[in-house]
C-alpha positions in Angstrom: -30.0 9.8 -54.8 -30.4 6.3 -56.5 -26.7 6.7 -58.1 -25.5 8.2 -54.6 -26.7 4.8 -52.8 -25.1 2.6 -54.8 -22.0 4.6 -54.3 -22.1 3.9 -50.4 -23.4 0.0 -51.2 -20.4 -0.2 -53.2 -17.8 1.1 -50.8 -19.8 -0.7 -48.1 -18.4 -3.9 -49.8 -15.5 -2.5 -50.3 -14.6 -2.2 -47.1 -15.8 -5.5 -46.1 -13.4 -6.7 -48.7 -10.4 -4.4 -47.6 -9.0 -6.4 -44.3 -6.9 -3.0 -43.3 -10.2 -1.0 -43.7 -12.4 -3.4 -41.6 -9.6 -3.9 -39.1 -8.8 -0.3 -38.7 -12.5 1.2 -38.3 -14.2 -2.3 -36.5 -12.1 -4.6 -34.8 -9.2 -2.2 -33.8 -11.7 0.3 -31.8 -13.0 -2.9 -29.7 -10.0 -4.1 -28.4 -8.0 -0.8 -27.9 -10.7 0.7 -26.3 -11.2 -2.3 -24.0 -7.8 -2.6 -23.5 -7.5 1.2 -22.2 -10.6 0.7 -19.8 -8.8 -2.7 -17.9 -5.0 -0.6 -17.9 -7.1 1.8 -15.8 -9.7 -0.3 -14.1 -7.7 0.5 -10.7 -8.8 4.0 -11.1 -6.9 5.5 -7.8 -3.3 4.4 -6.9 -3.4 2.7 -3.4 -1.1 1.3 -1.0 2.1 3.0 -3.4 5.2 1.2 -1.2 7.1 3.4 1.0 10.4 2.9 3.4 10.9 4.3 6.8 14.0 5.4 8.1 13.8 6.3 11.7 17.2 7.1 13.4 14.8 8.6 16.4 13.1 5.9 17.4 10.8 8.3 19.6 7.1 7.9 20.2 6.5 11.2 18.1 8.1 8.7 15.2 6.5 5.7 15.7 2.8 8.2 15.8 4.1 9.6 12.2 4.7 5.3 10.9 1.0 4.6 12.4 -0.1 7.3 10.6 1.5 6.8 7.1 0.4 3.2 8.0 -3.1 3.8 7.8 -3.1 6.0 4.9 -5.0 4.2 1.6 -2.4 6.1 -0.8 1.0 4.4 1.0 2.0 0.8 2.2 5.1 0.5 4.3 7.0 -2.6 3.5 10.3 -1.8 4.5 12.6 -0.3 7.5 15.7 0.9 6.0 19.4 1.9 8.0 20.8 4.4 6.5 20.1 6.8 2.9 22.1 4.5 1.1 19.8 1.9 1.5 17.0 4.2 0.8 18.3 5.1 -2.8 19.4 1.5 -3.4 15.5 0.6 -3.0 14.4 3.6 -5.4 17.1 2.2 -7.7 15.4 -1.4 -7.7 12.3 -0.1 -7.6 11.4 -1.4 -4.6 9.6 1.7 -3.2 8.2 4.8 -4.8 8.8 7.1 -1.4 10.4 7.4 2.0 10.0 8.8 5.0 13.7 10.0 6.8 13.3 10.8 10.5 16.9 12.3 11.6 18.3 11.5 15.3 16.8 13.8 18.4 14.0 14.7 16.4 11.7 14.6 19.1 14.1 16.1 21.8 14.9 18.8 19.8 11.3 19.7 19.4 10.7 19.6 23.0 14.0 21.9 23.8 12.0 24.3 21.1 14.4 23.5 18.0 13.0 23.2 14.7 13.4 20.0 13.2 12.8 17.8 10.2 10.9 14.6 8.5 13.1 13.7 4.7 10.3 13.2 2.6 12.0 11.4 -0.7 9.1 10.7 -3.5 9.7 9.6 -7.1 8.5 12.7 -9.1 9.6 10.6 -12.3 5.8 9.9 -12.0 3.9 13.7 -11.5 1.0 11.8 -10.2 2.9 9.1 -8.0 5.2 11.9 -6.5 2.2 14.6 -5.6 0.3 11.5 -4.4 3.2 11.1 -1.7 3.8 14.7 -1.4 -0.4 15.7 -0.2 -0.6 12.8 1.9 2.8 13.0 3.2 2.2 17.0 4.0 -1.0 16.1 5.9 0.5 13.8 7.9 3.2 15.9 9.0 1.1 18.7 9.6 -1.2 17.1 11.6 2.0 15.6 13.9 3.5 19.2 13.9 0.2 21.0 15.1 -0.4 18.4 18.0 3.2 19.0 18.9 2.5 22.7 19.2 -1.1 22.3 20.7 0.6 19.9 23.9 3.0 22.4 23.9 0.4 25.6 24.5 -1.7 23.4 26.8 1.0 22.4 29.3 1.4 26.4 29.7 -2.4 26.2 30.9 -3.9 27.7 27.6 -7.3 26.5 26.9 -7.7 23.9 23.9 -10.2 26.3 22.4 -7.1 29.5 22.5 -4.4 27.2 21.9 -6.4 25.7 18.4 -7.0 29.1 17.5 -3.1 30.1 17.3 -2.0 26.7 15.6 -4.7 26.9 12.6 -6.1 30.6 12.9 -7.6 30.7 8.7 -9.0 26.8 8.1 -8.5 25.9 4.5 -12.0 24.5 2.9 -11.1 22.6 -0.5 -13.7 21.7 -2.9 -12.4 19.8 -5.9 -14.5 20.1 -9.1 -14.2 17.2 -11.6 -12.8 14.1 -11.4 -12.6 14.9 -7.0 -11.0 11.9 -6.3 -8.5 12.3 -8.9 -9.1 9.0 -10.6 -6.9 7.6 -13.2 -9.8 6.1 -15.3 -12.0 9.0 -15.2 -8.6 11.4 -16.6 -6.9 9.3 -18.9 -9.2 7.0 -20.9 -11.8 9.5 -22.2 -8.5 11.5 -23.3 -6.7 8.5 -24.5 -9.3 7.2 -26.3 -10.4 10.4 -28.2 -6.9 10.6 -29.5 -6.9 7.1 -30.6 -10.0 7.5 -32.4 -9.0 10.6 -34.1 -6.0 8.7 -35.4 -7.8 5.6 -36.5 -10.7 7.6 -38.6 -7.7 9.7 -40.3 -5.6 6.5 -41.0 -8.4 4.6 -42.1 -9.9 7.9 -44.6 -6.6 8.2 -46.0 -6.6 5.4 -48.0 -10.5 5.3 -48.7 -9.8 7.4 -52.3 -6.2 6.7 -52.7 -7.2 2.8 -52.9 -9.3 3.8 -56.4 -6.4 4.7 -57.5 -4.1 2.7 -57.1 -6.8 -0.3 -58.0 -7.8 1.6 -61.3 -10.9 1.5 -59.9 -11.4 5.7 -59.7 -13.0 5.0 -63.7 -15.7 3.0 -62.6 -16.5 5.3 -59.8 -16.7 8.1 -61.9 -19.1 5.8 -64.5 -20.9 5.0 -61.4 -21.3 8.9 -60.5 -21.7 10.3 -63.7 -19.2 12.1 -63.2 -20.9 14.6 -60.2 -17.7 15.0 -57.4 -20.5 15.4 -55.1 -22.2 11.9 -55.5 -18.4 10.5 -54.9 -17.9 12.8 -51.7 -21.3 12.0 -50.1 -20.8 7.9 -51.4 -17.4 7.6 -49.3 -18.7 9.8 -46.4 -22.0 8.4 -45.7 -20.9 4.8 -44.8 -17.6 5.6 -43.3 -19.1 8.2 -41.2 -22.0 6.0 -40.2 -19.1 2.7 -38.8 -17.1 5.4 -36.9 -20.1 6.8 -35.3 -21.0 3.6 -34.4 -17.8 2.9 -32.4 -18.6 6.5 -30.6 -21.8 5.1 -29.6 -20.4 2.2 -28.6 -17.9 4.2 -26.2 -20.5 6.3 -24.7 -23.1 3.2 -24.1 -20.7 0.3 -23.5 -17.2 0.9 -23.2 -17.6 4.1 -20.6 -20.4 2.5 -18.1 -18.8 -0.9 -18.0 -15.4 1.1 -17.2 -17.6 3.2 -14.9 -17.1 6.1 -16.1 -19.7 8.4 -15.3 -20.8 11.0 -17.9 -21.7 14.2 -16.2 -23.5 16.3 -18.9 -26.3 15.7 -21.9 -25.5 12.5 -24.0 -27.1 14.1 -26.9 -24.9 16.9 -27.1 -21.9 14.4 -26.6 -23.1 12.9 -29.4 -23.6 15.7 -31.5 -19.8 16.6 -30.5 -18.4 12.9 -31.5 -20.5 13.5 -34.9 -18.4 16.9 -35.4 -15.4 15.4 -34.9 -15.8 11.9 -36.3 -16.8 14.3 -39.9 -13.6 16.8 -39.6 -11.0 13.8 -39.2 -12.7 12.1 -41.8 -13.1 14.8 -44.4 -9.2 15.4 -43.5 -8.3 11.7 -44.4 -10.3 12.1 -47.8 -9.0 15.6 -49.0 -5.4 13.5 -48.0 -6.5 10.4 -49.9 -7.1 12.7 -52.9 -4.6 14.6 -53.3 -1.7 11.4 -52.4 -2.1 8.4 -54.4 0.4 6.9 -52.7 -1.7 4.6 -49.5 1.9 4.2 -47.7 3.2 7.9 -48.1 -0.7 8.5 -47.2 -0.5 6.6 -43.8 2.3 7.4 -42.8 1.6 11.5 -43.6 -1.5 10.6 -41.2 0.6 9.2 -38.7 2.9 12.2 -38.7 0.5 14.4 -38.7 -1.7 12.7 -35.5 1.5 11.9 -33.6 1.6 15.4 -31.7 -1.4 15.6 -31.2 -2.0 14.3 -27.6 1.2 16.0 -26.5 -0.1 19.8 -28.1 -3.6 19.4 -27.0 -3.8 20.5 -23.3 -4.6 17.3 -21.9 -1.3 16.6 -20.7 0.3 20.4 -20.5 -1.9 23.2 -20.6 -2.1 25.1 -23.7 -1.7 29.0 -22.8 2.0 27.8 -20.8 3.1 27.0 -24.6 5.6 28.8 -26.8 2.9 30.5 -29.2 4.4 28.8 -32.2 2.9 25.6 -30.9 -0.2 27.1 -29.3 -0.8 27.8 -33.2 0.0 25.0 -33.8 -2.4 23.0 -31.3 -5.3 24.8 -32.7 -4.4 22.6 -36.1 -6.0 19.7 -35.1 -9.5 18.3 -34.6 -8.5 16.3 -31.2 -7.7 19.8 -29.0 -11.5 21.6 -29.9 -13.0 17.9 -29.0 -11.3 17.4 -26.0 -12.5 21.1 -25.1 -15.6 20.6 -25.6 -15.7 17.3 -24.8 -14.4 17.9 -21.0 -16.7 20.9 -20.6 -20.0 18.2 -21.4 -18.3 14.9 -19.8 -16.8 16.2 -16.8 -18.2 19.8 -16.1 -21.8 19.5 -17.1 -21.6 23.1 -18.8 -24.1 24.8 -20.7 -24.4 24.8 -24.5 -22.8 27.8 -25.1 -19.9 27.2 -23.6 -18.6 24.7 -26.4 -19.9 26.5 -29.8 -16.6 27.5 -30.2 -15.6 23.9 -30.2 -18.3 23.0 -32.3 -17.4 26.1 -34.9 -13.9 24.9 -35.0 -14.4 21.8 -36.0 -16.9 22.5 -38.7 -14.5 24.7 -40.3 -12.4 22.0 -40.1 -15.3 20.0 -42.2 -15.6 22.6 -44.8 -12.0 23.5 -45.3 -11.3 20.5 -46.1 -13.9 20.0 -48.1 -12.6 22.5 -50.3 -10.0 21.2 -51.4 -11.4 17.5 -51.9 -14.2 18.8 -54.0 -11.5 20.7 -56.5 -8.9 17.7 -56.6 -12.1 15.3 -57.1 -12.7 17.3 -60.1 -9.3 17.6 -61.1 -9.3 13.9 -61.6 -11.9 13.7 -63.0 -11.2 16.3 -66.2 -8.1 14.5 -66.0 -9.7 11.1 -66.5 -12.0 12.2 -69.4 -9.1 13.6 -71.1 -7.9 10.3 -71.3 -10.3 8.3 -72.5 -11.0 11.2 -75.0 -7.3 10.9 -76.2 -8.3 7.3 -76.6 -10.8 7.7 -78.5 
């Protein structure tokens, strides 16, 4: 264990000597994952701006504008003429919905005609255009069924009766995680588990490949006596022990200044960030040995972590995938973490429900492993046949 020690004190210096290394696992965690938390601080999207088109003018109108006007989600701050003017204002981007009400709206609904309010929402945002869409439904819907409940009474039907024919089933909702579909609490724990995945991996990658393109791997075999393992556990240890650092740091600093509320046991969290901090990083070494190369070895860690966020599920669900790429999302560390990792954080589940996230990515650990272990001692016969033709 001596020789093993002063393996991780020497790549402890290093990497204080390496700026890429100590700005790629230290300073570049701090202020991306700061940065996420104050991009998101809003949480909710309030008061999105809205235009009303009324070519009624009725009272039934002016109840939907009071109505839209005291919704949190919209903010009216214009009155447009005509659908030109409505499209000219999405155009500027001006507005992120409208509200269109056409001309005898309200008569026509009194002389029993159907009629119509133009909802127009911009869907080039999923979350801005459903925003618009639920609390532009409810609104409606609310104006629609006191239409039909005056409508019933002034026939003499009792409130009770006449209730019972406009909503006879009641819909109960009862959302589960993340209820009041916060932006903070869905997109930073997602972002920044994607971000660190790609950090660790660019960061491993060059951990070996640095020896040797310094002509440094001779002394480290000296320093080893030659035993791969010493080498494997030396690099590990302290790299390990900085990145699991910075996942402490997100689940004790960066998440409750953020306010982000973790649901489930911390110390399985941890245990999960430890699993996946150890499969990215054993990826970036078996990398680093085989590529010598640190540039064609960042930028193969790059290419490799870029489809990641898009293939994981967080954004599109994995079983709606061609099966191709549902093979192909079960490739990487960051879809089993962010499994498991939404099933502690947000759903307070039981243990067993993530050991298959937990198996995945230890095989991720050991096959990878593997491979680093047989290249390591690849080298190294390599190496001694060297200085033996020297000799």
């Amino acid at each position: 264990m001596y020789l093993t020690w002063k393996i991780i004190l020497r790549e402890i210096k290093r990497i204080e000597e390496r700026k890429t290394l100590y700005l790629l696992m230290i300073v570049l965690p701090l202020i991306v994952f700061a940065l996420y938390s104050l991009i998101y601080k809003q949480e909710i999207v309030r008061e999105l701006p809205v235009a009303i088109y009324d070519a009624d003018h009725s009272p039934l109108c002016q109840k939907i504008v009071e109505l839209v006007e005291s919704s949190s989600s919209m903010k009216i701050i214009k009155y447009d003429q005509s659908i030109d003017e409505v499209k000219k204002d999405f155009f500027d981007g001006k507005i992120q919905g409208a509200f269109y009400f056409p001309r005898n709206m309200e008569k026509d609904l009194k002389e029993g005609k159907n009629s119509s309010v133009v909802v127009f929402k911009n869907t080039s945002n999923l979350i801005i255009g459903n925003m618009i869409l639920k609390d532009a439904t409810a609104i409606i819907r609310t104006v629609s069924a006191g239409v039909v409940l005056k409508k019933f009474r002034s026939k003499g039907m009792t409130y009770e009766r006449a209730l019972a024919l406009i909503n006879p089933i009641k819909i109960e909702t009862n959302p589960l995680y993340n209820s009041n579909y916060s932006y903070l609490n869905y997109m930073v724990p997602g972002v920044i588990g994607f971000t660190f995945q790609m950090l660790i991996m660019i960061a491993s990658v060059i951990v070996i490949s640095s020896e040797f393109s310094h002509n440094t791997f001779g002394n480290l075999l000296e320093l080893a006596e030659r035993k791969v393992w010493r080498i494997i556990l030396g690099k590990f240890v302290p790299h390990f022990l900085i990145h699991f650092a910075t996942a402490l740091m997100i689940i004790g600093i960066t998440f409750p200044l953020s306010n982000i509320t973790i649901h489930g046991s911390i110390i399985l969290l941890m245990l999960l960030f430890a699993a996946f901090i150890a499969a990215n990083l054993m990826i970036g070494l078996a990398i680093s040995s085989f590529f010598h190369d640190q540039m064609f070895a960042t930028e193969l860690a790059v290419f490799i972590n870029t489809p990641a966020f898009i293939i994981s599920g967080f954004t599109f669900p994995i079983w709606a995938m061609p099966a191709a790429l549902k093979a192909f999302s079960q490739l990487m560390p960051f879809t089993h973490f962010l499994s498991g990792f939404l099933k502690i954080y947000q759903m307070n589940t039981d243990p067993k429900y993530v050991i298959n996230d937990f198996s995945s990515l230890l095989i991720f650990i050991f096959a990878s492993l593997i491979p680093l272990w047989f290249t390591l001692r690849y080298h190294a016969k390599i190496h001694k046949s060297l200085i033996g033709g020297d000799k």
